[in-house]
N, C-alpha and C positions, 0 to 999 in steps of 0.2 A: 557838464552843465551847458547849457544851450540858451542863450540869450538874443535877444535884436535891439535893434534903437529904440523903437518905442518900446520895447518892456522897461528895456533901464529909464527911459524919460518916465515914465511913469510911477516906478519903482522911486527915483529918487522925488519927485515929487511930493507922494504920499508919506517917504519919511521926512519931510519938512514941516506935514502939519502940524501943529503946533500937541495936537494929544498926545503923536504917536513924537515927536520931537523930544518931548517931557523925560523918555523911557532913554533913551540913548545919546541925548544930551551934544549932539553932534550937528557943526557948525556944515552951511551947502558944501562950502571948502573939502573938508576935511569929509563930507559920503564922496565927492570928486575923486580923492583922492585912493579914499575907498573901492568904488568902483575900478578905476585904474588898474589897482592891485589882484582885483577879482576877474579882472577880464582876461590876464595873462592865463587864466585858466580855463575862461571860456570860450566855446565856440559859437560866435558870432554869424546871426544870421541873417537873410534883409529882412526876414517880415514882413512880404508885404503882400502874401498869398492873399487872394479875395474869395474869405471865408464869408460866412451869413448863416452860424449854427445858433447863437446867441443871439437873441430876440429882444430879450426883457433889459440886456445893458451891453448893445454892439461894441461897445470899447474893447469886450472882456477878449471879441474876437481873436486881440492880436496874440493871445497865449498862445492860443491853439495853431495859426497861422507860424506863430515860432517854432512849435514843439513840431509840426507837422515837416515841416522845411529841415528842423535838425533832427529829423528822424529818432526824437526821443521817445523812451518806453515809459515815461511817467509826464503828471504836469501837477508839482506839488503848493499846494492853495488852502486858503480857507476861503475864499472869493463863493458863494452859496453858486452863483450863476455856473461857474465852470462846474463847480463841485456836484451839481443837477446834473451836468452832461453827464459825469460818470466815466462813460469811456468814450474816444472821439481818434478813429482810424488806427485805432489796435492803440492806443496812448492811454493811458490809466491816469485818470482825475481824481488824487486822493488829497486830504488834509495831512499836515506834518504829522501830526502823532499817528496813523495808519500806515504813511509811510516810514516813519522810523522803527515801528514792530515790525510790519513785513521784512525790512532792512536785516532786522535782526535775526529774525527766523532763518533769513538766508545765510547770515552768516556763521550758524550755529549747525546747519546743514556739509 
């Protein structure tokens, strides 16, 4: 997994809103605490390539500027705007459940 500062600021942000808050019931404290646990697994990137493939909502850029920098083979989202791109310098733009059959297929290979 391949992550940067702002994807986690971001990431922990939008699970504080209060909709998606509702579903996981989880205090800022305690996604901190979360993230922490989950970083020991990943690899940390700066993010701070200066992308402009995303037009319609520049924020989404910093995915792609992640995944490009950690040399990942996927960038798994339901964001529509990345998910438009599709594919972006050999990296695969799919939503979870596409990535999780592919997942599977490979592992059954």
């Amino acid at each position: 997994m391949v992550i940067s500062p702002s994807v986690i600021k971001e990431i922990k942000r939008i699970l504080l809103y209060p909709k998606i808050q509702k579903y996981h019931q989880k205090t800022a404290q305690q996604l901190d605490a979360f993230f922490d646990d989950l970083l020991i697994f990943a690899w940390v990137v700066n993010g701070k390539a200066e992308i402009d493939v995303i037009q319609t909502d520049p924020t989404d850029n910093k995915y792609l500027a992640c995944a490009s920098e950690g040399e990942a083979d996927y960038i798994v989202s339901g964001d529509r705007h990345l998910l438009d791109v599709g594919l972006y310098q050999g990296i695969k733009i799919m939503n979870a459940k596409a990535f999780l059959n592919m997942w599977q297929k490979q592992l059954k290979t």
